[in-house]
N, C-alpha and C positions, 0 to 999 in steps of 0.2 A: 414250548413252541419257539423257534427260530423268529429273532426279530428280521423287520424287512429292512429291506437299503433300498432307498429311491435310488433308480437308476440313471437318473436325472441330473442328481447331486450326491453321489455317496460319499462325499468325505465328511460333509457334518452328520449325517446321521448315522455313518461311521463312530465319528466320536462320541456321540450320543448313545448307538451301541456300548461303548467299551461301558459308560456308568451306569448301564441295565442290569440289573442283579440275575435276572433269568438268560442271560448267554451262556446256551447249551455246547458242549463238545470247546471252549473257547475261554476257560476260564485261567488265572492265573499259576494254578497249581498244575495245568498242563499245558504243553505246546499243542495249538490249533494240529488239526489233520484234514489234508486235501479231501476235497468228495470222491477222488478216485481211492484213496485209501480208506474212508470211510464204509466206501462200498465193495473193498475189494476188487478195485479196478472193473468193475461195471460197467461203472458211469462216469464220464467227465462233469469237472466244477463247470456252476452258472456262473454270469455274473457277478449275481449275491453272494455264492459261494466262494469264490475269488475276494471278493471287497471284505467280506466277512472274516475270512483266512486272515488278511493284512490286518483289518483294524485290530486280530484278537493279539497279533503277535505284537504289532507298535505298542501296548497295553503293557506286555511283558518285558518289555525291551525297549532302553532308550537308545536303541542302536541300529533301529527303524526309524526314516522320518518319511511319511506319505505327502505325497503332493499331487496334482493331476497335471496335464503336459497338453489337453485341448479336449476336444469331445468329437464325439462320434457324428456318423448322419443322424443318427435319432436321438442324438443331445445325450449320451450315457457318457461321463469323467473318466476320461482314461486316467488308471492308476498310475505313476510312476512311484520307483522302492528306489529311497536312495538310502544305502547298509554302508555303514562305519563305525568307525569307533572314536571321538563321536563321529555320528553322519551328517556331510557337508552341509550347511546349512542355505547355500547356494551353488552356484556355478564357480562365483568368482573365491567364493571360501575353499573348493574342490581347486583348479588352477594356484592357488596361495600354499598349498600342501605340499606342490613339489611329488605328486605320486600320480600314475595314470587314472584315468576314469574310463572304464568299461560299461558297457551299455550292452545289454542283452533282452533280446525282444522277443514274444514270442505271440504265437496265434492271428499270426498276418492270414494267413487261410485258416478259416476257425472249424474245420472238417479237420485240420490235422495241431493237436490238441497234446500233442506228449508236453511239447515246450512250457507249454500251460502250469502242467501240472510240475513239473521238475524245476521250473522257477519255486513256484511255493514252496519245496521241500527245500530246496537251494537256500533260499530266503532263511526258513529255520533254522537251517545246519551252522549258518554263518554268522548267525547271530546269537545261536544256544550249543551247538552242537559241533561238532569235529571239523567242522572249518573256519572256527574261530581264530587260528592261530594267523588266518589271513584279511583278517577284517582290516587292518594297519596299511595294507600291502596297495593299496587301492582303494578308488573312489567305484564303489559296486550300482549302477544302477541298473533295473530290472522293469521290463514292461512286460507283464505277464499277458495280458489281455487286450491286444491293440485292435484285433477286428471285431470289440465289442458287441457290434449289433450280430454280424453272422455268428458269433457264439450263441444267442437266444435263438437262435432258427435250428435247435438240435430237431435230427429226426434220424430215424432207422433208416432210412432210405438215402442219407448221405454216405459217400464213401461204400456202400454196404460190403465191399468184397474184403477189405481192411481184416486185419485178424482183431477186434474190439475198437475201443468198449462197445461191449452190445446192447449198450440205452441208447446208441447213435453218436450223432457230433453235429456239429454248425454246419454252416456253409462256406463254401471257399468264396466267394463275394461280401462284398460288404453289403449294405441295405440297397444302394442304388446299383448294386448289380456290376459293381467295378472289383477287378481283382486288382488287392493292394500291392501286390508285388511284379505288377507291371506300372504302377503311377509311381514313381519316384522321378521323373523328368518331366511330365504333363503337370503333376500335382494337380488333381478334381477334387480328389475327396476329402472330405474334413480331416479325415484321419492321418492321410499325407501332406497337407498343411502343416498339421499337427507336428507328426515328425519331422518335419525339415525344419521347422521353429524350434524344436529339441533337439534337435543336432545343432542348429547353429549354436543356441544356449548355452549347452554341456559340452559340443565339442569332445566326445570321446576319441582316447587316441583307437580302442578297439572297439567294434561293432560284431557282435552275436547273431546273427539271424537262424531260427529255431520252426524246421519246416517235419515233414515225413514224405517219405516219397514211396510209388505203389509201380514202377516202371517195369525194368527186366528184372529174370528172375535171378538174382545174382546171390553170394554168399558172405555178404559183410550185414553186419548187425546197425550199422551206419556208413553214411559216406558224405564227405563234406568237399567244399571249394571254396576257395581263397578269391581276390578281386580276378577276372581274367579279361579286360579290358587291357591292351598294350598301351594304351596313355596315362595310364595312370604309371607314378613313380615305380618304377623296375627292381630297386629297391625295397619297396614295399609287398612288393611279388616275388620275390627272391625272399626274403624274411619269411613270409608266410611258410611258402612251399618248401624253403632249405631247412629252415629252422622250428617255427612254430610247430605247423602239422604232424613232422615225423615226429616229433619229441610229444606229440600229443597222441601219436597214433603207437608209440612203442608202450606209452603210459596206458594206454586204453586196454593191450594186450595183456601187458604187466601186472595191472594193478587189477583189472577186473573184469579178464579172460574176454574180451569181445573185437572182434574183426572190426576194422573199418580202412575208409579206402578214400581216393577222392573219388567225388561223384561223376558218375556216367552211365550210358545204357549202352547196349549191344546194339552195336550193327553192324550193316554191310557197306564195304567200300570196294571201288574199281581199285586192281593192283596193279598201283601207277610208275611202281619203280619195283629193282631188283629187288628190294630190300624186305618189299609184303610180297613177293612171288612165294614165299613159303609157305604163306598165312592162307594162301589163297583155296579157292575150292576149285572143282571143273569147269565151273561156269565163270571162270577169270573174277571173282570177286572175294573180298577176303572179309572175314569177321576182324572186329575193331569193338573195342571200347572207347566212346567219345564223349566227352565234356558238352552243358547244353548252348550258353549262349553269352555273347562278352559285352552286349549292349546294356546301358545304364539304369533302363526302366528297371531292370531285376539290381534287387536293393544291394548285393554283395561287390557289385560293378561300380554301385553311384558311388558308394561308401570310398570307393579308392581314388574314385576323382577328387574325393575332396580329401585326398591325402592321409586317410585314416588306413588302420589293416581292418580288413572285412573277413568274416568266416561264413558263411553255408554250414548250417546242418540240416543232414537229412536223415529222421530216424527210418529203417526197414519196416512198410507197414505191413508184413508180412508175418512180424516175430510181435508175439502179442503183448495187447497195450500196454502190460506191467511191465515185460521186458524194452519197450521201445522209449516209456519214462524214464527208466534206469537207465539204459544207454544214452539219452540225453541228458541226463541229470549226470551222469558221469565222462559224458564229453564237455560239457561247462566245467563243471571240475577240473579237470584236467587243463582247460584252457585257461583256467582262475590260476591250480596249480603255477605254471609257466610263467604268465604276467607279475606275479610276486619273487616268481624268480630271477625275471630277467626284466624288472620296471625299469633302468635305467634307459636301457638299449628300446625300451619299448618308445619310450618318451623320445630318444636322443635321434630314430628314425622316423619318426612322423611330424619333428619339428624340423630336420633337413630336410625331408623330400615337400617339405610349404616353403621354407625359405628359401631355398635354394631354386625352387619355381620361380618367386618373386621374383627374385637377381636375375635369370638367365632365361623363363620360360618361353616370352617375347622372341620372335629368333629363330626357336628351334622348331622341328618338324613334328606335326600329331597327326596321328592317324583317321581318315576317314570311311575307308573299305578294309577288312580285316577279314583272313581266312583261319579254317582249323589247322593246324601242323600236328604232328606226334610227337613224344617225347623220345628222345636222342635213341632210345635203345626197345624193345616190344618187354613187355613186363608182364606177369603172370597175374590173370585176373580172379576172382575165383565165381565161377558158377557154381550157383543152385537149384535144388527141386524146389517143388512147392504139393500142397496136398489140400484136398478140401474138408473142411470141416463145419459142423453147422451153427450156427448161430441160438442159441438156447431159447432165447427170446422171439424171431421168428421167424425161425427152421428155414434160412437163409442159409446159400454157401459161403462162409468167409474161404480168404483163401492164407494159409498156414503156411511160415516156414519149415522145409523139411532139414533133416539136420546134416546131411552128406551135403561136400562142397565139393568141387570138383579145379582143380586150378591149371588154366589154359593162357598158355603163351600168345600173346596178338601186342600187336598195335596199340596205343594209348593216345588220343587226339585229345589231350587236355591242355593241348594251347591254342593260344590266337598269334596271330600274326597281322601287321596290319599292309595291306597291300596295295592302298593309296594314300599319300599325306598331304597334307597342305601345311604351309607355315603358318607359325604362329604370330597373329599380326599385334603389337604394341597396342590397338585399342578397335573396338567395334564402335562404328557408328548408324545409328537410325535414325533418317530426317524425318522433323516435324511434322514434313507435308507426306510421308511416306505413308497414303493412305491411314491415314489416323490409326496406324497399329502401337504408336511408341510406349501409348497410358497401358494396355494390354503386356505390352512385354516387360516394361518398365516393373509391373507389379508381380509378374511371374518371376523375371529374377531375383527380386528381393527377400519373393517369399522363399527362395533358394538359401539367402543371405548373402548373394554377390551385390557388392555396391557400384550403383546405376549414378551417371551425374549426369547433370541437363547443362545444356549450352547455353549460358547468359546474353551474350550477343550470336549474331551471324557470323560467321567465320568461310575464308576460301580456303580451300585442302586440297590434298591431293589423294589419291584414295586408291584403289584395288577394289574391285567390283566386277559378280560374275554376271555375265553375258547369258539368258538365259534361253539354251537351247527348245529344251524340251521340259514342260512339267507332268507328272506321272502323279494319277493317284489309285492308290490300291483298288482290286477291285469288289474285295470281302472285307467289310464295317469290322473292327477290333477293336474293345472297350470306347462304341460308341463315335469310333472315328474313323477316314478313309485314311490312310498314312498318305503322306506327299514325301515326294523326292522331283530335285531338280538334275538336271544335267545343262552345263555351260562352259564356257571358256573365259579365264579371268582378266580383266583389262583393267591399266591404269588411267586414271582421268583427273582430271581438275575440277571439283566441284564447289559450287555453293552450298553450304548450309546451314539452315535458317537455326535462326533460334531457338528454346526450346527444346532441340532435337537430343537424344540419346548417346553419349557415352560410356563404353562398358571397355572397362583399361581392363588387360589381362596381367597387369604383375600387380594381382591382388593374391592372397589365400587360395581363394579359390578361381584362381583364372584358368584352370584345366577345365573345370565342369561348364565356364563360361564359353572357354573355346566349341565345348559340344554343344551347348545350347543353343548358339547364334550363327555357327559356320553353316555356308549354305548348305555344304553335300555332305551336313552330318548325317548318318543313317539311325539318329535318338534323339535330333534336335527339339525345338520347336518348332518349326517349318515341318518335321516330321508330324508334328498332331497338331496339322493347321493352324498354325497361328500367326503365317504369313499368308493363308491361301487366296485372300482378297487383292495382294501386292503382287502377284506370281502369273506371268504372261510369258510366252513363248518369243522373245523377242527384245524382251525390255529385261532393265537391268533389274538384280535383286536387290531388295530393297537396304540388306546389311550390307554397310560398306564396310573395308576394310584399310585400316593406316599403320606403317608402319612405324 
């Protein structure tokens, strides 16, 4: 019989497992095996299964060391796997090594479940098995299980069209019905707390995010994206997309025969210039492949504001479950691959595009309205079929990748552009008396890691403050909130302000992600998910001032 793990607390009775003589499938004379391997890719790991996997291998290996990084809504330890040789025994021991630290996440939507299991096997391979030769090369840590709760809500009726596992999968919500990978700017849920408290900690220079996507029917076995936010270092998006991805998408081809692409779906665009008159149909409209969205709440966005390289994966839920763990377990590969290859350059640009923010970011122009662009030239996408087939378990149609791809010349909108900016002012202020919002935002940014100072005395300034035309609130609730957006015209003034009141300097680390937080007419602020909407009148000024 399977010992339990309170979900509660699994690291102690974790380790109280490892001195149970009855731990089945977990023992020293063999490497643990995921519950998708145990079942033949049936069934995705629980919880237990996941805590269990870890604790058998830290047992075997002192080249595991477990920790947890906060808890869920319903109190379950998020697991963090920090792999080395030895493995860091902090953050500040990991920083002292002189080597990157990669962070790779998976099961933020716990319906899509490859990432899950391809960390575990990851885990072992790296620690026992053919990718040991890179345990040196980097600081490895691994969050297999971050939307812990929606993993225990497995049912055959999530996802159901997915080609597997056909025991079911979790839910893409967490317990309170929030999707985690729109909370990376709001921060509500424990578990995005969590992580932006593990970010700041670890501070990896790369970030993994390890999704499945179910959209158009296209012919890559994965497709990934890079930050696409234009405020973020250009640099850091030039790296990814010049360098990183192809050299990860020729290795993907290379080494273990699988398509992949950046991520997009098919659609239709007006043919706005000469250039899509070709692409077009009768009906003046042209098929395009476009990228989905460059706002911050989606985690591969926030990741660039704070100066780090972000990746997007998204396995094919279409190519079944065994094949969709594989392709994700060998798109991390492959990105582990490269970062031991080239950890200098990885280190030596993500510590220029922070510093060189700090020096000069004051000043310059970021964007606050952004549109799609295409890339310079139309690229050849490939279409797919798809086929139905049934579900063993209950005579459901999954829907199956078919194996003919088809590959079509179009358009590519895999960029942003930003097409209104505002400058970046030397510091944001919020006065004391600005409707008593400042203890509110004060502890929003922190739990960011941006450092907030308070005014000891009264001070007169001079300021930049928008004039507030019109306040707009959405008219459809989204994660629980009406979005707000302001429009005005910016005036300089002479103010008093009292003591007490808010300081947020932007030539800190992260003075990019503060610029989006606090500028009025960011479209991912805080004012975005009301956190100003008490201060916001049609007439009067907002309440962020701005000093240059």
């Amino acid at each position: 019989m399977r010992a339990t793990i309170d979900p509660r607390n699994w690291l102690p009775r974790a380790v109280w497992l490892l001195g149970a003589a009855s731990v089945t499938l977990m023992s020293a004379q063999s490497p643990p095996l995921s519950r998708a391997e145990r079942t033949r890719f049936e069934e995705t790991s629980s919880f237990e299964d996941v805590s269990g996997f870890l604790a058998a291998l830290a047992a075997q290996t002192p080249r595991i060391r477990l920790e947890t990084f906060g808890t869920s809504e319903e109190g379950r330890a998020l697991p963090l796997v920090v792999i080395g040789d030895p493995p860091a025994a902090s953050p500040d021991a990991a920083r002292a090594a002189d080597r990157p630290v990669v962070f790779v996440m998976a099961n933020i939507h716990a319906g899509e479940v490859e990432g899950k299991e391809a960390l575990l096997h990851l885990a072992r391979r790296l620690t026992s098995g053919d990718l040991q030769p890179h345990l040196r090369a980097a600081t490895w840590l691994f969050a297999p299980i971050y939307n812990a709760d929606g993993n225990e809500r497995v049912s055959v009726e999530n996802r159901p069209e997915q080609n597997g596992p056909i025991g079911g999968v979790g839910t893409r919500e967490n317990a309170r019905g929030l999707d985690l990978n729109r909370d990376y700017m709001k921060l509500e849920s424990a578990e995005a707390q969590a992580l932006a408290a593990l970010l700041a900690r670890w501070d990896p220079h790369v970030v993994v995010d390890l999704h499945t996507t179910n959209g158009s029917y296209h012919g890559y076995h994965l497709t990934y994206a890079p930050t696409l936010n234009p405020n973020a270092d250009p640099r850091l998006i030039a790296f990814a997309r010049d360098r990183l991805l192809p050299s990860v998408r020729a290795a993907m081809a290379a080494r273990h025969g699988l398509r992949t692409y950046y991520y997009g779906n098919f659609a239709e665009a007006e043919a706005i210039d000469e250039e899509l008159t070709q692409f077009s149909a009768a009906n003046g409209r042209t098929r395009i492949w476009r990228t989905f969205d460059h706002r911050p709440r989606f985690g591969n966005n926030y990741i660039g504001l704070r100066n780090r390289i972000a990746i997007l994966s998204e396995a094919y839920s279409y190519v079944d479950f065994e094949g969709r763990v594989g392709a994700t377990e060998a798109f991390v590969e492959e990105i582990m691959r490269f970062v031991a290859a080239n950890a200098r350059d990885v280190r030596s640009i993500t510590s220029r595009a922070e510093t060189d923010w700090v020096r000069r970011g004051a000043g310059s122009d970021a964007g606050i309205a952004f549109s799609l662009r295409p890339l310079a030239s139309p690229v050849e996408i490939l279409a797919g079929g798809v086929e139905n087939i049934p579900n063993p378990r209950t005579g459901r149609a999954m829907t199956a990748m078919a194996a003919a791809t088809t590959p079509i010349l179009m358009p590519d909108y895999g960029l942003f552009t930003a097409t209104r900016t505002r400058r970046v002012p030397r510091e944001y202020v919020i006065a004391a008396s600005a409707g008593g919002l400042q203890d509110a935002i004060a502890a929003k940014l922190r739990q960011h890691g941006i450092r907030v100072e308070t005014l000891g005395a009264a001070i007169r300034m001079d300021v930049e403050q928008l004039m507030i035309d019109e306040v707009r609130h959405a008219e459809r609730m989204f994660q629980g909130h009406r979005e707000t957006s302001v429009t005005g015209r910016l005036e300089r003034q002479r103010v008093d302000v009292p003591a007490g009141s808010l300081v947020v300097r932007t030539d800190q680390p992260l003075g990019r992600l503060a610029f989006y937080l606090l500028e009025p007419e960011s479209d991912d602020g805080l004012g975005t998910w009301n956190l100003f909407d008490a201060a916001l009148k049609a007439g009067a000024p907002h309440p962020v001032m701005k000093r240059r």
